[in-house]
Biopython code that builds the backbone (N, CA, C, O; Angstrom):
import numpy as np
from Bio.PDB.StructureBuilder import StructureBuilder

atoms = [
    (1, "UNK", "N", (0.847, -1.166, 0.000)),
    (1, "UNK", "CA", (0.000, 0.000, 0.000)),
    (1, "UNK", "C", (0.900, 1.240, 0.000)),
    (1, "UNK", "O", (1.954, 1.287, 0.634)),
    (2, "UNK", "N", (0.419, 2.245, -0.754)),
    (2, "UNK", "CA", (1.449, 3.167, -1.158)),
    (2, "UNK", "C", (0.706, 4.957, -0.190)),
    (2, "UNK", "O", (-0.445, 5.392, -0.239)),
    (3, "UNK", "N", (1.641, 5.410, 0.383)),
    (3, "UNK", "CA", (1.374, 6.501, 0.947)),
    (3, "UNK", "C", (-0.087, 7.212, 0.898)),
    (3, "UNK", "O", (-0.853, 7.567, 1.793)),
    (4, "UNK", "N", (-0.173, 7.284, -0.855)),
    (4, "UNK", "CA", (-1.696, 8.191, -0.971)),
    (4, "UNK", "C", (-2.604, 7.041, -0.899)),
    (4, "UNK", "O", (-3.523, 7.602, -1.497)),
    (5, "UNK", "N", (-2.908, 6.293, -0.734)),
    (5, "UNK", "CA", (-3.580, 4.850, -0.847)),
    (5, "UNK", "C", (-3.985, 5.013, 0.501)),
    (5, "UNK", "O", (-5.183, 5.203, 0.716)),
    (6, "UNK", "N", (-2.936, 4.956, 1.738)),
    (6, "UNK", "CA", (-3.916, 4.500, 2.937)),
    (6, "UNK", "C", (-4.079, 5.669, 3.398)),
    (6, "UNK", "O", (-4.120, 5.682, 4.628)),
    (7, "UNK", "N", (-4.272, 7.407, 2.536)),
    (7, "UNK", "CA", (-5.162, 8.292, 3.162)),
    (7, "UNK", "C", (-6.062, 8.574, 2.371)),
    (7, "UNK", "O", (-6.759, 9.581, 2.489)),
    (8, "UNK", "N", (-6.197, 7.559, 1.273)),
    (8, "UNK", "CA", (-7.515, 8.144, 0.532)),
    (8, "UNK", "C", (-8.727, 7.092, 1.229)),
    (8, "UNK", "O", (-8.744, 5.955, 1.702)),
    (9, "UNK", "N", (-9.533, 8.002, 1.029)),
    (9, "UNK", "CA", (-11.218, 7.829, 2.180)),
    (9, "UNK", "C", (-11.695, 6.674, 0.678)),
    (9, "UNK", "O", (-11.721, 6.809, -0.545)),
    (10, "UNK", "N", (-12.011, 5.560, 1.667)),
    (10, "UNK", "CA", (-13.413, 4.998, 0.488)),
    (10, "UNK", "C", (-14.674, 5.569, 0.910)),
    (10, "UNK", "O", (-15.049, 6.186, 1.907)),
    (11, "UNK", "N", (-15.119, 5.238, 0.019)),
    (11, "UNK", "CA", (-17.039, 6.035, -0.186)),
    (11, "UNK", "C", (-17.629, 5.254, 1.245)),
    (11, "UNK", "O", (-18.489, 5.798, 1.938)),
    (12, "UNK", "N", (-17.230, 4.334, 1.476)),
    (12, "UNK", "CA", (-17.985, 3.569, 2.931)),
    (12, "UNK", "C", (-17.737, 4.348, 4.238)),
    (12, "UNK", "O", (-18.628, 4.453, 5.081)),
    (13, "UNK", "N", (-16.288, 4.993, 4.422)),
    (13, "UNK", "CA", (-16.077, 5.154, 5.259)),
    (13, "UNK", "C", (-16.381, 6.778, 5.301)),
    (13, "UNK", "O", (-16.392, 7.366, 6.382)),
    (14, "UNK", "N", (-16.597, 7.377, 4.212)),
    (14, "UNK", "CA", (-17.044, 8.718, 3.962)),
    (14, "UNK", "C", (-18.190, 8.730, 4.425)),
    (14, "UNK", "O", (-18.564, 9.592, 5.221)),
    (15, "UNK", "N", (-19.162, 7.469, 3.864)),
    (15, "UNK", "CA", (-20.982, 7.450, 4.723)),
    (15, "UNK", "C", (-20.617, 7.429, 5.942)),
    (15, "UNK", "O", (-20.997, 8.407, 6.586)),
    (16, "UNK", "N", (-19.926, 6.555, 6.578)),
    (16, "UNK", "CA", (-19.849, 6.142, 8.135)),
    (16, "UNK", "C", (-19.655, 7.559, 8.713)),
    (16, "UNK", "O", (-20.508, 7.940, 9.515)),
    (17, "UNK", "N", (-18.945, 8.134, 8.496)),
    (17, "UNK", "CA", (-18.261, 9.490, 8.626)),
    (17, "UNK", "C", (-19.650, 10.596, 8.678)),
    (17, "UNK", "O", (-20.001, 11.462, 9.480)),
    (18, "UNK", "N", (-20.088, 10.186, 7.675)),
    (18, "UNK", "CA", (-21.388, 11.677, 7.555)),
    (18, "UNK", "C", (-22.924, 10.965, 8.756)),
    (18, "UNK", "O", (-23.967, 11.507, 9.122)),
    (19, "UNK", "N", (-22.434, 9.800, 8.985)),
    (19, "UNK", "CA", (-23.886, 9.188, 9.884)),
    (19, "UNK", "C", (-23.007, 9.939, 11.145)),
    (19, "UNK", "O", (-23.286, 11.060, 11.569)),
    (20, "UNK", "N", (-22.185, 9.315, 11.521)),
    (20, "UNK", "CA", (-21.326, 9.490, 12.868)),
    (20, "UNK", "C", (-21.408, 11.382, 13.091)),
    (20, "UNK", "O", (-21.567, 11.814, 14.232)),
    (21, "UNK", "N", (-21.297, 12.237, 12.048)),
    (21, "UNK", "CA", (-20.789, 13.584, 12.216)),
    (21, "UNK", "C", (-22.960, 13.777, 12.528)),
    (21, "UNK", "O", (-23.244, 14.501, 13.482)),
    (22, "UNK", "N", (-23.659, 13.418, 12.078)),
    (22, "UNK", "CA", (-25.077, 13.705, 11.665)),
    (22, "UNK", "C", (-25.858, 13.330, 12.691)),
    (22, "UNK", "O", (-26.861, 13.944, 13.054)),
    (23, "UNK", "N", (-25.241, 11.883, 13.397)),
    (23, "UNK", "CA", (-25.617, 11.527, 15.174)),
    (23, "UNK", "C", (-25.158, 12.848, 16.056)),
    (23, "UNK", "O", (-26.025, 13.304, 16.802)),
    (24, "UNK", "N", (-24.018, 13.425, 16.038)),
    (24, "UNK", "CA", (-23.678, 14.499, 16.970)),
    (24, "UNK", "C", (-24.340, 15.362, 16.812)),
    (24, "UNK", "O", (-24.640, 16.033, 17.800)),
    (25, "UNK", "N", (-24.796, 15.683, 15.658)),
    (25, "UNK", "CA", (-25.500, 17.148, 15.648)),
    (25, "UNK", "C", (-26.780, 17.197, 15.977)),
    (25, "UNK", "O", (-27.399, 18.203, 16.324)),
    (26, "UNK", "N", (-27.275, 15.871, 15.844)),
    (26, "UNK", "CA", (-28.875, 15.671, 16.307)),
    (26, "UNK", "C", (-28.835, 15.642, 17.776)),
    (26, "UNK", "O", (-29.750, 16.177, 18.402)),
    (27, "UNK", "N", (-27.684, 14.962, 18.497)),
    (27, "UNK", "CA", (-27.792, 14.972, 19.922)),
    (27, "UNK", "C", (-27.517, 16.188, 20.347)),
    (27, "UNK", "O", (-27.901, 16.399, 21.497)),
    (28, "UNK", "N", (-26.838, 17.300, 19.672)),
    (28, "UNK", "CA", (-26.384, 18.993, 20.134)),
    (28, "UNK", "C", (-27.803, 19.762, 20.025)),
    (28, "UNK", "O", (-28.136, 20.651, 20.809)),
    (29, "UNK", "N", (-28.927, 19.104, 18.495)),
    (29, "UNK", "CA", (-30.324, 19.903, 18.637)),
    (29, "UNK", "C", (-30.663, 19.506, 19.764)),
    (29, "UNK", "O", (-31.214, 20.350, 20.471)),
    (30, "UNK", "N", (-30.489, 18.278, 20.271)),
    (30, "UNK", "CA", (-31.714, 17.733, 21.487)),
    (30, "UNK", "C", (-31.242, 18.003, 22.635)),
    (30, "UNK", "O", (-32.121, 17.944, 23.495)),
    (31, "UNK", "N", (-30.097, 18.313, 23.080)),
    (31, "UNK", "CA", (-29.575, 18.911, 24.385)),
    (31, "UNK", "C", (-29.450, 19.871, 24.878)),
    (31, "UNK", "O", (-29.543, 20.183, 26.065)),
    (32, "UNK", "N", (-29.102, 20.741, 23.526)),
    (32, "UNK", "CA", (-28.942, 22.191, 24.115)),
    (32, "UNK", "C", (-29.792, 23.244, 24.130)),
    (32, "UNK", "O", (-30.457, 23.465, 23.118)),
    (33, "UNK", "N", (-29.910, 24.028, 25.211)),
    (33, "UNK", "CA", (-31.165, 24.497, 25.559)),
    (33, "UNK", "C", (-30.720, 26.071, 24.617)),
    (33, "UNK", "O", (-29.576, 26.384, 24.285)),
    (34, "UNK", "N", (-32.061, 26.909, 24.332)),
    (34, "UNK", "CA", (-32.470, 27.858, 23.557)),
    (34, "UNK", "C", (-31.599, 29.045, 23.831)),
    (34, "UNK", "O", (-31.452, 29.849, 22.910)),
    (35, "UNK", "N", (-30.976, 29.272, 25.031)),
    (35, "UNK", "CA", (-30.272, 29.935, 26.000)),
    (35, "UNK", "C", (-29.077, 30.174, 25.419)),
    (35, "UNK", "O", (-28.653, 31.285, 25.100)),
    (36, "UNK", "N", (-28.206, 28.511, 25.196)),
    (36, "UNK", "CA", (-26.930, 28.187, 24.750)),
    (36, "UNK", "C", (-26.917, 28.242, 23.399)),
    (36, "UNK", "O", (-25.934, 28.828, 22.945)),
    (37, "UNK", "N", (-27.675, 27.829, 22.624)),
    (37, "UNK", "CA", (-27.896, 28.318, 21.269)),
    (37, "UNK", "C", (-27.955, 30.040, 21.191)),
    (37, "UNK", "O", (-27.158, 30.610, 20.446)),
    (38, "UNK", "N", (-28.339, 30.348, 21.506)),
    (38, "UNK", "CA", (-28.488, 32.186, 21.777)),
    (38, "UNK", "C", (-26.806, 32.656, 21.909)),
    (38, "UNK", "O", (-26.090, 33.343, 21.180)),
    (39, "UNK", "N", (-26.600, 32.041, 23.010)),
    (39, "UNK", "CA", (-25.279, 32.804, 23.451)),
    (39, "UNK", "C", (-24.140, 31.960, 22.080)),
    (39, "UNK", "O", (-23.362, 32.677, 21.451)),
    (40, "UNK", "N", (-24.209, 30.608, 21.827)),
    (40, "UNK", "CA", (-23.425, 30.485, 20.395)),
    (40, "UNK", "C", (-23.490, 31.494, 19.500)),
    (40, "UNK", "O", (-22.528, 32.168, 19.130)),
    (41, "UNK", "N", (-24.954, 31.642, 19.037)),
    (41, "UNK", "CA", (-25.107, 32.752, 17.841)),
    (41, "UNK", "C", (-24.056, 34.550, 18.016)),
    (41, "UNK", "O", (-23.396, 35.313, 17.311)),
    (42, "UNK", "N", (-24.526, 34.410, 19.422)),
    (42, "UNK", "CA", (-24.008, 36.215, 19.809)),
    (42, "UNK", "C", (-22.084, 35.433, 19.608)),
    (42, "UNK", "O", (-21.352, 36.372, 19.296)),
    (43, "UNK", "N", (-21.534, 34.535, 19.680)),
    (43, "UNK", "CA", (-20.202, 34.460, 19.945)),
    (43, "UNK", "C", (-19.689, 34.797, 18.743)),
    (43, "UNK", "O", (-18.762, 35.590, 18.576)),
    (44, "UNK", "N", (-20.486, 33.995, 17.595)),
    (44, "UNK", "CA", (-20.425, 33.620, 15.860)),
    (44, "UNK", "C", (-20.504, 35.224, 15.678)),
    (44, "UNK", "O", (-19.503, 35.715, 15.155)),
    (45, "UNK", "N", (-21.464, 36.049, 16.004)),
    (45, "UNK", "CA", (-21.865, 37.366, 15.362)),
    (45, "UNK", "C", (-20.526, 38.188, 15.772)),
    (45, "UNK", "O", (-19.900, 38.841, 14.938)),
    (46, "UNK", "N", (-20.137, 38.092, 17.169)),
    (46, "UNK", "CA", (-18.864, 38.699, 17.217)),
    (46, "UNK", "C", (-17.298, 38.672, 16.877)),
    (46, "UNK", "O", (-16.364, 39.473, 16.906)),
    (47, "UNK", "N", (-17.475, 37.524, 16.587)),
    (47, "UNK", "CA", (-16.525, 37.079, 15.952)),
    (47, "UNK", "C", (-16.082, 37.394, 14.113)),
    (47, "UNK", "O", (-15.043, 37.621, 13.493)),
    (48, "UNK", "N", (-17.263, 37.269, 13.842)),
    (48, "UNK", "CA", (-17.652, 37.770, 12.334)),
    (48, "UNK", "C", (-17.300, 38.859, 12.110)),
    (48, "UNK", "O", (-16.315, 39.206, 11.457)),
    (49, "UNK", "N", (-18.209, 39.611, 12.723)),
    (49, "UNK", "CA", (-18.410, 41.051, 12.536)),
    (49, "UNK", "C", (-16.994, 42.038, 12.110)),
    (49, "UNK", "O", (-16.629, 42.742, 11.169)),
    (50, "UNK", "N", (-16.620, 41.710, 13.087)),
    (50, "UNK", "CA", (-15.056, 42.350, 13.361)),
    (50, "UNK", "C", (-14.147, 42.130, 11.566)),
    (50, "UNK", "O", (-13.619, 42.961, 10.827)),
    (51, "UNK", "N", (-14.323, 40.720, 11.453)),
    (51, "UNK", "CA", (-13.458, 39.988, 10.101)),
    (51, "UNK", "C", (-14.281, 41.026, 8.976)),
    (51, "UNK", "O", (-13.761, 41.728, 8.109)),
    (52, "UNK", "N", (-15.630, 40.883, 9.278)),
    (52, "UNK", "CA", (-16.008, 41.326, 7.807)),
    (52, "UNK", "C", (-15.591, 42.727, 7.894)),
    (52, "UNK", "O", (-15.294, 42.994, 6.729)),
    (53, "UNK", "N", (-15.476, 43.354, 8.317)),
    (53, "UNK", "CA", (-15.115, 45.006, 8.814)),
    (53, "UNK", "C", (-13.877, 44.982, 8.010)),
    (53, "UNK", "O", (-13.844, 45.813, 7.103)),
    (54, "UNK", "N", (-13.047, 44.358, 8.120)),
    (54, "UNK", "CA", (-11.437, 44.403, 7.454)),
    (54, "UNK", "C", (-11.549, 43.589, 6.459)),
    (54, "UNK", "O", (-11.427, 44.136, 5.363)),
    (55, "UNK", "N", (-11.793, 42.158, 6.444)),
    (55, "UNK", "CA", (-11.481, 41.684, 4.831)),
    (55, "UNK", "C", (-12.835, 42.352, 3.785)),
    (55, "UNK", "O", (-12.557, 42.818, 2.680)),
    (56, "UNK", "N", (-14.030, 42.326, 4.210)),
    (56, "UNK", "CA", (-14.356, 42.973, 2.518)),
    (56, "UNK", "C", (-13.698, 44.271, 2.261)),
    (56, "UNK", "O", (-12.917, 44.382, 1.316)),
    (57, "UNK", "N", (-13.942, 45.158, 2.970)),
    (57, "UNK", "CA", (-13.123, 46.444, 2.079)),
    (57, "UNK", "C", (-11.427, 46.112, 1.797)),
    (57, "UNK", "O", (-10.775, 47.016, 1.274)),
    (58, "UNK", "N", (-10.889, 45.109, 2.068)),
    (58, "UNK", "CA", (-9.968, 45.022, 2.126)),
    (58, "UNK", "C", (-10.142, 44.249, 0.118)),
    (58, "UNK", "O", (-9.833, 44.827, -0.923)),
    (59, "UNK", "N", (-10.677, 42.966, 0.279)),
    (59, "UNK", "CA", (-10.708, 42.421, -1.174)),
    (59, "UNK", "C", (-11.632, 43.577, -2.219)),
    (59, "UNK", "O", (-11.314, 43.789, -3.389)),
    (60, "UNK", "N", (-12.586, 44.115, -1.657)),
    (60, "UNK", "CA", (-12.783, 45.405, -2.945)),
    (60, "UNK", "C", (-12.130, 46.313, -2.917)),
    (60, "UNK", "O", (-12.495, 47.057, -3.827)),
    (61, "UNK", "N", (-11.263, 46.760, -2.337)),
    (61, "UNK", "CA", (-9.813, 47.725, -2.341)),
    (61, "UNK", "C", (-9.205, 47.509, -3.940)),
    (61, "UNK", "O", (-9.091, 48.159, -4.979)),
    (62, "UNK", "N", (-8.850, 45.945, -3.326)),
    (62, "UNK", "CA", (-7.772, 45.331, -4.433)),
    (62, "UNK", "C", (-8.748, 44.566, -6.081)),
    (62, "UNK", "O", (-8.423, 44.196, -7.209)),
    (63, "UNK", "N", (-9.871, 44.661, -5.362)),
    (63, "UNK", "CA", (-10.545, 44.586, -6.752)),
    (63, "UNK", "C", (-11.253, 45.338, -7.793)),
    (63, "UNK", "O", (-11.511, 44.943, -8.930)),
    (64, "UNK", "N", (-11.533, 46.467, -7.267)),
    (64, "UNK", "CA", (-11.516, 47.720, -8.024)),
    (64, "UNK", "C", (-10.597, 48.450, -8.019)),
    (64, "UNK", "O", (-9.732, 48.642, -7.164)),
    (65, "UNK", "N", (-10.854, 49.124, -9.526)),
    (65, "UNK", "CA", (-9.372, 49.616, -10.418)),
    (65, "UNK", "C", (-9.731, 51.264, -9.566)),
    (65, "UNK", "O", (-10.843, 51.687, -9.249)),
    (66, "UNK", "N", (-8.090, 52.082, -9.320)),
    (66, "UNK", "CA", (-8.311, 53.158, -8.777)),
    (66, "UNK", "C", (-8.576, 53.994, -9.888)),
    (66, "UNK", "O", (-8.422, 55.172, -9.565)),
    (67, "UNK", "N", (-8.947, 53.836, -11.190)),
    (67, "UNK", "CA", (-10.007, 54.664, -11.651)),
    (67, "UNK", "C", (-11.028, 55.026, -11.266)),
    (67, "UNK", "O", (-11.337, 56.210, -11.129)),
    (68, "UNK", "N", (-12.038, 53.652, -10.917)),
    (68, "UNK", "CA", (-13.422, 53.385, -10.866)),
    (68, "UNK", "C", (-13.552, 54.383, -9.519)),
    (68, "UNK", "O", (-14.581, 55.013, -9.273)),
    (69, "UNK", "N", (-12.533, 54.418, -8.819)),
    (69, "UNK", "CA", (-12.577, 54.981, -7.523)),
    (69, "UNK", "C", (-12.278, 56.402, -7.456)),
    (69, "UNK", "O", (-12.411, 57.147, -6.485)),
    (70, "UNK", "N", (-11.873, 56.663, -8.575)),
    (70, "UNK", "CA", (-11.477, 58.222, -8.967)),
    (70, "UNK", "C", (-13.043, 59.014, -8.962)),
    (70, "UNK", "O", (-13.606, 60.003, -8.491)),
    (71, "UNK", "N", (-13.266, 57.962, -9.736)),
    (71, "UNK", "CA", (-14.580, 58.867, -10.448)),
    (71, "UNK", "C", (-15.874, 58.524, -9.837)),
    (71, "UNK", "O", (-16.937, 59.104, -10.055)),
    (72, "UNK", "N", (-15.639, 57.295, -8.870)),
    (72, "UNK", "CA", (-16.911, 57.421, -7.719)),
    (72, "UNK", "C", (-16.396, 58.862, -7.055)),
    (72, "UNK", "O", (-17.123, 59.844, -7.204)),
    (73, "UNK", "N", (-15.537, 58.949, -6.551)),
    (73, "UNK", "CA", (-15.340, 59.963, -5.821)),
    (73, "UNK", "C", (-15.759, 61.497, -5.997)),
    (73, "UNK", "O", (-15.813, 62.400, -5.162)),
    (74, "UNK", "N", (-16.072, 61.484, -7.530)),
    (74, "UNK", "CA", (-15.723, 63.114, -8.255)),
    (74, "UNK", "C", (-17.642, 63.078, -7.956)),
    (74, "UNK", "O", (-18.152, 64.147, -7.618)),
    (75, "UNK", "N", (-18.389, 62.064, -8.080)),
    (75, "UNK", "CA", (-19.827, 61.913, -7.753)),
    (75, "UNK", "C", (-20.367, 62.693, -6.727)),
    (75, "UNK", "O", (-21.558, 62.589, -6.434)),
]
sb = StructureBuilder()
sb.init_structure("model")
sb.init_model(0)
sb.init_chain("A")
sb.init_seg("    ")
for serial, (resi, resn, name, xyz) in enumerate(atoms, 1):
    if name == "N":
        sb.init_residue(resn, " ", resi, " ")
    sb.init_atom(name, np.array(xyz, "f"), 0.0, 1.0, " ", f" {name:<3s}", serial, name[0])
structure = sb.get_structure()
């Protein structure tokens, strides 16, 4: 058996994989109370928030031409 051989996934163990990952998440709906879901969401939002603040203006910086930006500006 050759290096890439015993890390490539067969399709069996890829299902096993998506039942096993699909059991956890059903037991995380059924346990966790409305509360802890709440306070996840507010962690996700703060966490986000901050990133999107710097990378989008950051990738439309570099993806619009400083023409386009010339002449929004003169608007």
């Amino acid at each position: 058996m050759t290096n890439t051989q015993q890390y490539t996934p067969d399709p069996v163990s890829a299902l096993q994989f998506c039942r096993f990952w699909s059991a956890h998440v059903d037991a995380l709906e059924r346990h966790l109370s409305a509360r802890t879901w709440a306070l996840a969401a507010v962690a996700v939002v703060l966490m986000t928030y901050p990133i999107a603040r710097i990378v989008i203006p950051a990738i439309l910086h570099e993806i619009v031409p400083e023409v386009v930006r010339s002449v929004l500006n003169l608007m």
